[in-house]
C-alpha positions as CSV (number, residue, x, y, z in Angstrom):
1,X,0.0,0.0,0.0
2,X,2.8,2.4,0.6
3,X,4.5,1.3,-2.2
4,X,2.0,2.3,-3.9
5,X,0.9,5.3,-2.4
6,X,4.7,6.2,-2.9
7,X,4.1,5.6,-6.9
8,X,1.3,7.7,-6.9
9,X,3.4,10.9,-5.4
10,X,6.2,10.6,-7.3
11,X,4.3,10.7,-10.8
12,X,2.1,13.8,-10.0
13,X,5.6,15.3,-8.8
14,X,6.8,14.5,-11.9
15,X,4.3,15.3,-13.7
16,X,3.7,19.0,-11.9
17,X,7.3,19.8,-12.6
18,X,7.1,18.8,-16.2
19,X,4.3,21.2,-16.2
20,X,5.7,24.3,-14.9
21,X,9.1,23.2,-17.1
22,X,6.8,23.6,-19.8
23,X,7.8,25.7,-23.2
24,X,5.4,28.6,-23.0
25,X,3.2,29.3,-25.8
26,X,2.9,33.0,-26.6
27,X,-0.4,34.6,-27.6
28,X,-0.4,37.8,-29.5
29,X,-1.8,39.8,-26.5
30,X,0.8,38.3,-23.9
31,X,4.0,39.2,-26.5
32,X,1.8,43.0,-26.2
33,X,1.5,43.2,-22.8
34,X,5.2,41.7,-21.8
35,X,6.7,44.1,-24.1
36,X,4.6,47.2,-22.7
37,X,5.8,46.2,-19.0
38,X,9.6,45.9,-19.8
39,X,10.0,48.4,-22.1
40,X,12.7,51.3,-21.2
41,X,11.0,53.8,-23.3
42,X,7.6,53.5,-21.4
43,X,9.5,53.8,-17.9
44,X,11.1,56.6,-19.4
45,X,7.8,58.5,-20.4
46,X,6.3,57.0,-16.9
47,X,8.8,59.3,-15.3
48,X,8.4,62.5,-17.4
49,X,4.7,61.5,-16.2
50,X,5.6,61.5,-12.6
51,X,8.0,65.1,-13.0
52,X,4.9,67.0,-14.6
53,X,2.6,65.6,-12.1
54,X,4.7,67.1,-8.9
55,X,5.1,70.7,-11.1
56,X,1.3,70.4,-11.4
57,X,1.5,70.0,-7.3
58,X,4.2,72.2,-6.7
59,X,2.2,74.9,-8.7
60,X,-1.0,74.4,-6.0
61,X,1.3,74.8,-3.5
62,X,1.9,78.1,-4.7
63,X,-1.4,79.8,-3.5
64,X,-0.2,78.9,0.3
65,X,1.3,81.3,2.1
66,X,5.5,81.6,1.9
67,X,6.7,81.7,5.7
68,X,10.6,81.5,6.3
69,X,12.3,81.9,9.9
70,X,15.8,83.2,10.0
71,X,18.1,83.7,12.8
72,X,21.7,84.3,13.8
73,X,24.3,84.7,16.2
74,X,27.8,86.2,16.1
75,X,30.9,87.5,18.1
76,X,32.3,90.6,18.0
77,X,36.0,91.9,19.1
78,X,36.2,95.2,18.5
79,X,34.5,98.4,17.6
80,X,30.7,97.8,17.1
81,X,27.1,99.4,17.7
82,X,25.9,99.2,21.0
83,X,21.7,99.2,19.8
84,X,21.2,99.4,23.3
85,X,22.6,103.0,23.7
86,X,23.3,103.2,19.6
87,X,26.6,104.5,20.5
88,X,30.0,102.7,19.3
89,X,31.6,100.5,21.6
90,X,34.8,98.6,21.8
91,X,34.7,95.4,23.2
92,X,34.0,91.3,23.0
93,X,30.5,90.4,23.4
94,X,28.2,88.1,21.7
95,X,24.6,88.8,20.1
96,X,21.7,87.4,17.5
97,X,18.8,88.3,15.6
98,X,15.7,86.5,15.1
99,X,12.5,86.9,13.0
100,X,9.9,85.0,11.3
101,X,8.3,86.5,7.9
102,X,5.0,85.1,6.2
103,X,3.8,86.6,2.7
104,X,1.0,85.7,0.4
105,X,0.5,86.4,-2.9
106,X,-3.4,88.5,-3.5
107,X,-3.0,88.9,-7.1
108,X,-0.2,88.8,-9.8
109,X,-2.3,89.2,-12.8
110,X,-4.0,85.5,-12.6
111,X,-0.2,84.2,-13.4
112,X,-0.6,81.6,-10.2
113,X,-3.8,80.3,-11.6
114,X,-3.5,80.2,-15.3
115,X,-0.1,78.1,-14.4
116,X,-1.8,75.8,-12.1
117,X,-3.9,75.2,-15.2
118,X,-0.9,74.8,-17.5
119,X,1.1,72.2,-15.4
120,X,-2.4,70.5,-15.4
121,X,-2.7,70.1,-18.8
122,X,0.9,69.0,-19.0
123,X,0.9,66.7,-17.0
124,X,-2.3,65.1,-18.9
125,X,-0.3,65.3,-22.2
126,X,2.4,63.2,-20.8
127,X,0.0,60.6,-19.5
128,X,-1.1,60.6,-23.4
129,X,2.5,60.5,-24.1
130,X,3.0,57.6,-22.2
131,X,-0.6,55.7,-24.1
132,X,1.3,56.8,-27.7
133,X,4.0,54.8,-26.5
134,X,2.6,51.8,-26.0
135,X,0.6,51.8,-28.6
136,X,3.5,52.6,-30.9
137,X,4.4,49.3,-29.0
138,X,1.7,47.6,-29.7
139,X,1.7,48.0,-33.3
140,X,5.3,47.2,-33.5
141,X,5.1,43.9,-31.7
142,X,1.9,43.1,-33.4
143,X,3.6,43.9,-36.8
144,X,6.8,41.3,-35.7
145,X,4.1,38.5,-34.6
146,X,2.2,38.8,-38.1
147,X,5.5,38.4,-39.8
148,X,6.3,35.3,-38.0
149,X,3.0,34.4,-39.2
150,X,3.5,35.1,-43.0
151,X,7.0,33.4,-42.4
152,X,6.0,30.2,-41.4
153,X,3.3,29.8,-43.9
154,X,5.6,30.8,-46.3
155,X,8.1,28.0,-45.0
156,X,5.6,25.7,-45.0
157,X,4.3,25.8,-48.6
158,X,8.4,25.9,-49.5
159,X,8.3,22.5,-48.0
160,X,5.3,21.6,-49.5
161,X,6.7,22.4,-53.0
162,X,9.8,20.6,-51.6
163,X,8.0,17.1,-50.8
164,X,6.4,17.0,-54.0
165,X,9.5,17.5,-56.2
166,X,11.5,14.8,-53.9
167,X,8.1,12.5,-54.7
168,X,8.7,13.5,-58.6
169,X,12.1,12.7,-58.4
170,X,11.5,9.1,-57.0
171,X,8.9,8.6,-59.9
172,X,11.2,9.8,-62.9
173,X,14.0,7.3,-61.0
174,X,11.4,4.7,-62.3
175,X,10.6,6.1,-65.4
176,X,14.3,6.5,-66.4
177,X,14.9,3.1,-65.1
178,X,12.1,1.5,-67.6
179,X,13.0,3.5,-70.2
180,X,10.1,5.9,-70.4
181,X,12.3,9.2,-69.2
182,X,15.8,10.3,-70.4
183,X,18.1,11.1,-68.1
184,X,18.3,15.0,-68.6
185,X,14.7,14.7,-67.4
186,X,16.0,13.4,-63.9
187,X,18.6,15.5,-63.2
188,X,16.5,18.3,-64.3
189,X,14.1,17.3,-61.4
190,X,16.7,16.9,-59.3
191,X,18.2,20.5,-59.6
192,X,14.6,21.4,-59.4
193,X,14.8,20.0,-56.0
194,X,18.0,21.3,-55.2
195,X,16.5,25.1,-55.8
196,X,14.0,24.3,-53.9
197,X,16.2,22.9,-50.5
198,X,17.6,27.2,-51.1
199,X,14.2,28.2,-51.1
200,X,13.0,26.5,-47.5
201,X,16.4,27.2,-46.1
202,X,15.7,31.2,-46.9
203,X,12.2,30.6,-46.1
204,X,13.5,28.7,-42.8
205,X,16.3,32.0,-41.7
206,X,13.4,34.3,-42.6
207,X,11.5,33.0,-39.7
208,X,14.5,32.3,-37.3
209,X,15.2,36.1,-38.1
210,X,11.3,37.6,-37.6
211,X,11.4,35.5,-34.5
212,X,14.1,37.4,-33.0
213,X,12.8,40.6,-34.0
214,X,10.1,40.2,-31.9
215,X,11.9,38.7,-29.0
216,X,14.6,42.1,-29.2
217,X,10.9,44.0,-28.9
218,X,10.1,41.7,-26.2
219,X,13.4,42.3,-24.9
220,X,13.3,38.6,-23.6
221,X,17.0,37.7,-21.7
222,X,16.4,33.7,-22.8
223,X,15.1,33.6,-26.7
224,X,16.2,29.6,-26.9
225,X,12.8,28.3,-26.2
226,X,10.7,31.1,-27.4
227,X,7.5,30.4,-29.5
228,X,4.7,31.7,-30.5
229,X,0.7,30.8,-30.8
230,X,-0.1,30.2,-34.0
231,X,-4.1,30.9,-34.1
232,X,-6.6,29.6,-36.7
233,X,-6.7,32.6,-39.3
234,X,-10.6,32.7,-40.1
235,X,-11.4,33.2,-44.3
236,X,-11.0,36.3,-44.7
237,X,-13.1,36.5,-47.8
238,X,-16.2,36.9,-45.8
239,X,-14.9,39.7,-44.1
240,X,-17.1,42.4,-43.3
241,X,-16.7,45.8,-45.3
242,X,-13.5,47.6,-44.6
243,X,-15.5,51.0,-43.0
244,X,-14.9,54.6,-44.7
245,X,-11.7,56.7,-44.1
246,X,-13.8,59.6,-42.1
247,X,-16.0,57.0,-40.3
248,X,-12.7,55.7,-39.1
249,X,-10.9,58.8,-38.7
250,X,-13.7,60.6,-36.3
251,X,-13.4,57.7,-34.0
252,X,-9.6,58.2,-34.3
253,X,-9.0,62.0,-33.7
254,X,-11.7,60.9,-30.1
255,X,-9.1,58.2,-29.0
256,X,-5.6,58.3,-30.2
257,X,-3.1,59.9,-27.8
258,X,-1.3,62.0,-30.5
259,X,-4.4,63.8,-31.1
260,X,-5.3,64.3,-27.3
261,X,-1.8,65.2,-26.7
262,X,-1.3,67.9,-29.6
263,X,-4.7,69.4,-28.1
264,X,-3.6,69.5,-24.4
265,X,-0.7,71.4,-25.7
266,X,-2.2,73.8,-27.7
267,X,-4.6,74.4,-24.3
268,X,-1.0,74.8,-22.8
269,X,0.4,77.8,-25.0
270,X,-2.5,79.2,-24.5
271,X,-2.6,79.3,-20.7
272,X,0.9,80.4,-21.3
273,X,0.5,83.3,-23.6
274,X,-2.5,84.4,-20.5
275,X,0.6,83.7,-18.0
276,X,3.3,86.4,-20.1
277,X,0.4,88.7,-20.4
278,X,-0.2,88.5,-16.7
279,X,3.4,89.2,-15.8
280,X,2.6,93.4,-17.0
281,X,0.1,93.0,-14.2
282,X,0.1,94.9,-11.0
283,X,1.4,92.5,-8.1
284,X,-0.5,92.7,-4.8
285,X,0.9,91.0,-1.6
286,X,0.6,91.1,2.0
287,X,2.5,89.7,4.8
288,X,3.6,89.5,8.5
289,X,7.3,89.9,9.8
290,X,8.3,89.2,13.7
291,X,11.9,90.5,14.5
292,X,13.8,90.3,17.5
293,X,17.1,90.6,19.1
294,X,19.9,90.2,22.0
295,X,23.5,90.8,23.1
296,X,25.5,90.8,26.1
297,X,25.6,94.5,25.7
298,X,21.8,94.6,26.7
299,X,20.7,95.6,30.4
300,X,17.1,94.7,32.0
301,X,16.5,98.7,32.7
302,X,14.1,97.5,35.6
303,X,17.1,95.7,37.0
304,X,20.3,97.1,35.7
305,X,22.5,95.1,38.1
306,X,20.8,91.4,37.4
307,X,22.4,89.2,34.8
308,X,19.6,89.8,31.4
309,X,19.4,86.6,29.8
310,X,19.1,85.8,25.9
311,X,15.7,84.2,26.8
312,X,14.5,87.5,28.5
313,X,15.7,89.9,26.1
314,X,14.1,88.2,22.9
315,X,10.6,88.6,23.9
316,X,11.6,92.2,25.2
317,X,13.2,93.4,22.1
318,X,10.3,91.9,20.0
319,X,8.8,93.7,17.1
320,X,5.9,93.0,14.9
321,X,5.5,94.5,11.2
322,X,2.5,93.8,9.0
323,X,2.7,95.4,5.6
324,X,1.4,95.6,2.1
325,X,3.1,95.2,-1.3
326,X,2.6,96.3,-4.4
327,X,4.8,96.1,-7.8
328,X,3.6,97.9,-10.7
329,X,6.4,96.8,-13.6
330,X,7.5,99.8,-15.7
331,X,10.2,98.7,-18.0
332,X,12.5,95.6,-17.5
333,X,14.2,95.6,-21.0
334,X,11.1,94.6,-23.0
335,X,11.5,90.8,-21.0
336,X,7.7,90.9,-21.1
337,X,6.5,91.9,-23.9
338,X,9.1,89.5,-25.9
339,X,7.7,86.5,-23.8
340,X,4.3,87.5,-24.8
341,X,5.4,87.7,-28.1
342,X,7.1,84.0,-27.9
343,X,4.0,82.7,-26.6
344,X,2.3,83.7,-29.4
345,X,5.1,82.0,-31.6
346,X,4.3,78.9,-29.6
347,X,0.6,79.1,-29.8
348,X,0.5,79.3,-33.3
349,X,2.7,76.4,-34.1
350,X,0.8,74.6,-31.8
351,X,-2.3,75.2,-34.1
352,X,-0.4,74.0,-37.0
353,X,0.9,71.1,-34.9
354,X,-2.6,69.8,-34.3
355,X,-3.3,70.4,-37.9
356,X,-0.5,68.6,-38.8
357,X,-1.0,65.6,-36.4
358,X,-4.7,65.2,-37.7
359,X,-3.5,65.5,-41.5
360,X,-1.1,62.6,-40.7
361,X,-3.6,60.7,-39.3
362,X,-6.0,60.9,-42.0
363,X,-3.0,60.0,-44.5
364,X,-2.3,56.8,-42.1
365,X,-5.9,55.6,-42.4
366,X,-7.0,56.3,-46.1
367,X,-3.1,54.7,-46.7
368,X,-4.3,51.8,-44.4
369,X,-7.8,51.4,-46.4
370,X,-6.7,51.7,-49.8
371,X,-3.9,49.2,-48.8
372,X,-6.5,46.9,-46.8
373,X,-8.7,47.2,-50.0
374,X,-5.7,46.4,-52.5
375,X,-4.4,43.3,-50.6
376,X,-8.0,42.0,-50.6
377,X,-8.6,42.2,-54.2
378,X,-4.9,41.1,-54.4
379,X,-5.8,37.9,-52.2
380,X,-9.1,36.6,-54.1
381,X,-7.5,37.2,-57.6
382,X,-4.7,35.0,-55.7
383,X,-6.8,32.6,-54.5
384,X,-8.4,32.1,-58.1
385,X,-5.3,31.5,-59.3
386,X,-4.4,29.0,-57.0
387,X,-7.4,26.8,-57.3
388,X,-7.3,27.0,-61.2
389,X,-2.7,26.5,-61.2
390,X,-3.4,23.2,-58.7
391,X,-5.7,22.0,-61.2
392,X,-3.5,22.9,-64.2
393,X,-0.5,21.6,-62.2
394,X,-1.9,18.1,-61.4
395,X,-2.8,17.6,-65.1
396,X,0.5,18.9,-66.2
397,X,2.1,16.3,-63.6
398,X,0.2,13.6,-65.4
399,X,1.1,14.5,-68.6
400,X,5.1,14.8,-67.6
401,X,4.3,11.3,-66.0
402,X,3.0,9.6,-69.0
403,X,5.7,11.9,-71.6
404,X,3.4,14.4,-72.9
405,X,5.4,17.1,-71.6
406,X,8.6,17.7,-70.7
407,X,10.4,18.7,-67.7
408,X,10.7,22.0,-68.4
409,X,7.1,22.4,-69.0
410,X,6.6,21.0,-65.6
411,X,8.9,22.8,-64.2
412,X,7.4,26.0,-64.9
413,X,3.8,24.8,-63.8
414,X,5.4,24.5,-60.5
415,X,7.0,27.6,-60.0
416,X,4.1,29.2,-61.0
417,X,2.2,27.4,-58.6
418,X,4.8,28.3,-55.9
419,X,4.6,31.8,-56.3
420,X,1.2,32.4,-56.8
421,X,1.2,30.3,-53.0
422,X,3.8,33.1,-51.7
423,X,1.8,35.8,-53.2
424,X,-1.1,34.3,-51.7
425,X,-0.3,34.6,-48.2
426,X,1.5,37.9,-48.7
427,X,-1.9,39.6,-49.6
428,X,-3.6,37.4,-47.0
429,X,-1.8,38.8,-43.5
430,X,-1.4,42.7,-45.4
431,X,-5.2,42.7,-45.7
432,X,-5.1,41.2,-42.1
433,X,-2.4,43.6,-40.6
434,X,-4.1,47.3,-41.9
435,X,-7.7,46.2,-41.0
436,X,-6.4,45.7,-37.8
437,X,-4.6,48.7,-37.8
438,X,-7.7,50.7,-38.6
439,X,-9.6,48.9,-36.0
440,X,-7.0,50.0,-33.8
441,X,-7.1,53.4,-34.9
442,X,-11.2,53.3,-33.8
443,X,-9.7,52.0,-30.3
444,X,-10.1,48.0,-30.7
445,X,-7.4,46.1,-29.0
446,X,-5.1,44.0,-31.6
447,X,-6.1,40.6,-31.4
448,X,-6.0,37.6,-34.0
């Protein structure tokens, strides 16, 4: 029984550790999100992120009151001010001064405001800086496990082509032998085959090489074992109809963080240009200021022959001060009016910025569409082809079989064939990469 029992443990240990030594499978969406985690540049942007949010704190903070406490103390030797008697002296002592000043700011033109305002909206332009980031991600990765895709379809129809000319080679072998194929024929097959071993070994570095592309994106340590999920690819000719480029492009210009992003700036520059104009504004302030000093000079005029302590003279030598200020800016060298003038530099190339950033856009996506719409027409002329060359092929093959044809009629059937394949798949995972780049552009997450 506890041999048994014993059995029992050690294949469920086994098998548990042969399960967590398991080679991972990666989906599309786990290769996305791994990459957004570890990436530098998103940490990077994280941190701008985290800078403009403490400005946008830092500038709240500015509408509390500034309070600062100084002091000091010093020793004299020599000739000095007695402010006891304010006549010179000339003697060691030692003495201090203390006070405590608070100011607030009541107006300086809205500037404190209108920047509170500004640091807000820049700090939401780098949280959109950090969403076009990963996207740009997102795209990029999705882009590297698409080509993998096309790669191994591609590697597998070389092979395809492959297996049947190694299958025609073993059938002209038995033709030549009986007589019924000359020997040109075979070795015409057989360099046929050979071209073919160069095709699946290109086809095979092709997809060793798009594997580590998206593993460097991954930036994966280990890249050995690394393998991806390859999904069932639905028919794609009963696709729904690819939507139109504004239709797309309103949903875009509501989501996409370039957009957002070149908007919160523009609403920066033009909190700034109010900031500049507010600097030729009147400053208001008011504040409080406690002073006080001591010295071994000092005498308690109650009790001029009693020690006067530091502690006793402070609060006796107190002084309170509350005052107003007010700054009315003249001239400072034109500073003023050539920041206002700079924002207004600013402001406008903001505008065009925008402009700019929605033009692009609108480029991307009709590209996108007439490329999505081009591959598809590309694929079902393809896929026509196909279907009609496998037919034509097979009967060729017969033909050669029997001697109706010769290799080199063959031979061209196939290639044919082969490349029609190639161009096949091409148009196939184009049409599938820009539709799901327009989906993304309406906000859809990538998935296959």
């Amino acid at each position: 029984m506890k041999s048994i029992r014993l059995i029992i443990i050690t294949a469920l240990t086994i098998t548990l550790s042969s399960a967590s030594n398991a080679q991972k499978v990666w989906t599309l969406e786990d290769c996305i999100n791994y990459a957004i985690e570890n990436n530098i540049t998103v940490k990077r942007q994280e941190l701008t992120a985290e800078s403009a949010e403490r400005n946008y704190f830092q500038s709240k903070m500015e509408l509390i009151p500034n309070v600062n406490a100084n002091g000091s103390h010093f020793y004299n030797s020599g000739k000095a001010i007695n402010y006891e008697t304010y006549s010179y002296v000339n003697e060691k002592f030692q003495g201090g001064n203390l006070s405590l000043t608070g100011e607030i700011d009541i107006f300086t033109g809205l500037q404190t405001f209108n920047t509170i305002k500004k640091t807000k909206l820049d700090f939401l332009l780098q949280l959109e800086n950090v969403e076009k980031v990963k996207n740009d991600i997102t795209i990029n990765v999705s882009t590297a496990y698409l080509q993998i895709l096309l790669n191994k379809e591609l590697k597998d129809n070389a092979q395809e082509q492959l297996d049947i000319t190694l299958d025609q080679i073993e059938k002209t072998k038995k033709l030549f032998e009986i007589g019924n194929a000359a020997k040109g024929d075979l070795l015409q097959i057989k360099s046929q085959a050979a071209a073919e071993k160069a095709t699946l070994t290109n086809a095979d570095n092709n997809l060793k090489i798009s594997y580590l592309d998206l593993s460097q994106l991954l930036n994966l340590e280990e890249t050995a074992d690394f393998e991806i999920e390859f999904p069932v690819i639905p028919d794609i000719t009963s696709a729904d109809e690819v939507s139109s480029v504004n239709y797309i492009f309103n949903d875009a210009v509501e989501f996409l963080p370039e957009i957002k992003s070149a908007e919160l700036q523009l609403k920066s520059f033009e909190k700034n240009l109010a900031i500049s104009k507010g600097a030729i504004s009147p400053t208001l302030s008011i504040g409080y200021q406690y002073s006080s000093r001591y010295s071994e000079l000092n005498t308690d005029i109650e009790n001029p022959d009693d020690d006067y302590p530091f502690s006793s003279q402070i609060p006796d030598n107190s002084s309170q001060a509350y005052f107003i200020s007010l700054r009315i800016p003249i001239f400072n060298n034109w500073r003023n009016g050539t920041a206002i003038s700079q924002a207004k530099i600013n402001l406008s190339d903001s505008k065009l910025n925008l402009d700019l950033q929605k033009q692009n856009l609108y480029k991307s996506i009709q590209q996108a569409r007439t490329q999505a719409i081009a591959s598809m027409d590309r694929y079902k002329a393809n896929l026509e082809a196909v279907e009609s060359m496998q037919e034509a092929f097979r009967y060729t093959e017969q033909k050669y079989e029997v001697g109706l044809v010769d290799i080199l009629e063959y031979k061209t059937a196939k290639i044919e064939l082969n490349q029609t394949k190639s161009d096949l798949s091409q148009a196939k995972y184009e049409y599938i990469f820009r539709t799901k780049i327009l989906d993304f552009y309406r906000g859809k997450q990538i998935t296959l």
